[in-house]
N, C-alpha and C positions, 0 to 999 in steps of 0.2 A: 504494500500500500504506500505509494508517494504524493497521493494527493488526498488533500482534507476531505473528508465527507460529512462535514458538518458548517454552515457558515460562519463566519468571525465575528460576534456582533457580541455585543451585552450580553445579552441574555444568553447564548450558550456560555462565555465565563461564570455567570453568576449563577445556573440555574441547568445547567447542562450536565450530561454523566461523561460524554463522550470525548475523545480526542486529549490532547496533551497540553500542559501549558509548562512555560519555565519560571523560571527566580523568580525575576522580577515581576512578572503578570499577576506571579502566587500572593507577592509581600505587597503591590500595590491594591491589588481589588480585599484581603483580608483586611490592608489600612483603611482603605474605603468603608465597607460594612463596619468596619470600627468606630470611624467619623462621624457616618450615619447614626446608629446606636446614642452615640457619646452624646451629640444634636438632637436628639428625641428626650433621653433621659433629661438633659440640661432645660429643655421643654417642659416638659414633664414636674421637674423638680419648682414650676411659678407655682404651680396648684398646690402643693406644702405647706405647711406652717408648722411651727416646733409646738410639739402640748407639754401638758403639765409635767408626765416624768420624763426624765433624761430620756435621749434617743427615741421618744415617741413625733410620731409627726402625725398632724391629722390632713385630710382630704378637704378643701376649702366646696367646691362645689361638683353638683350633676355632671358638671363639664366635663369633669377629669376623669369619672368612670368608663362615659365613652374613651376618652384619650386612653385608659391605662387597657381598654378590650385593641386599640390600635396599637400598643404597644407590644400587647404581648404579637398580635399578628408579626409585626414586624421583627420581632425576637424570633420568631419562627422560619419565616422568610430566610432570617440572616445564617441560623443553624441551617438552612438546608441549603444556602451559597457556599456555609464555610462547608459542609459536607462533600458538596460540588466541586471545590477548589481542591482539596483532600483526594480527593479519587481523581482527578486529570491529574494532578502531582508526582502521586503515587505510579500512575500510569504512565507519565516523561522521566521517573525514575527504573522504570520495569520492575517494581515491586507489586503482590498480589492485593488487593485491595481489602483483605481481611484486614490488612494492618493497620486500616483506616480504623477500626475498634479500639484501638489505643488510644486516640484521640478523645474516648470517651469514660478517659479512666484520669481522673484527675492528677494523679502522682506525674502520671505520665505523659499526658500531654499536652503540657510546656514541650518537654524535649521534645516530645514527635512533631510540632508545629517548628520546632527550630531548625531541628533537619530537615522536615522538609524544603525551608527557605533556604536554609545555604547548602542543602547536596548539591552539584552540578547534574546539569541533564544527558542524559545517556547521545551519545551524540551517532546516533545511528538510527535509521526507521524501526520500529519495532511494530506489532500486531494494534497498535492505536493511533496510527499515523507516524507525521514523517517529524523530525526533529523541530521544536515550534520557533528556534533564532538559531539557525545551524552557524558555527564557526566555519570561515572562509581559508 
């Protein structure tokens, strides 16, 4: 296989199982959904206010229950980009994608997200398309 069978767009990075991505595609779009998130929460955190005991916050209005049923949406969304990104990763490493269940093991995936940003990518086609920024 030397040619992509799937388009370059958005949505297969973020949203896609298929094909390979590298480094830097991996560490910008996971920065992205991070951004996002961080921008929703910091949203999110007007509708607050501190109550009586320590670390209690209470919900100022109706508003924010809608808001917080969009949040979790969107928490969900992001879990299944970052799952996205994880398995094309794993797949420009030629690693089996079981190993993407690491990722869901807290101790561990710190490290598995780290490796997968600075492994290098296998620099040959393998059964998931062809290398995604081949060296010349």
């Amino acid at each position: 296989m030397t040619e992509l069978d799937h388009p370059l767009t958005v949505k297969w990075l973020l949203f896609g199982f298929r094909g390979r991505i590298g480094r830097k595609s991996f560490i910008l779009a996971a920065l992205l959904l991070l951004l996002v998130q961080m921008a929703l929460f910091a949203y999110a955190w007007r509708y607050a206010s501190p109550g009586t005991d320590p670390g209690e916050f209470l919900i100022n209005n109706g508003g924010s229950v809608l808001f917080g049923f969009a949040m979790i949406a969107s928490w969900l969304a992001s879990a299944w980009a970052l799952v996205a990104l994880a398995v094309k990763r794993l797949h420009d490493l030629g690693l089996p994608v079981i190993l993407g269940v690491t990722l869901l093991i807290p101790a561990i995936s710190t490290i598995a997200w780290i490796l997968l940003a600075v492994l290098p990518s296998q620099q040959n086609t393998n059964e998931h398309g062809p290398v995604p920024f081949p060296r010349d």
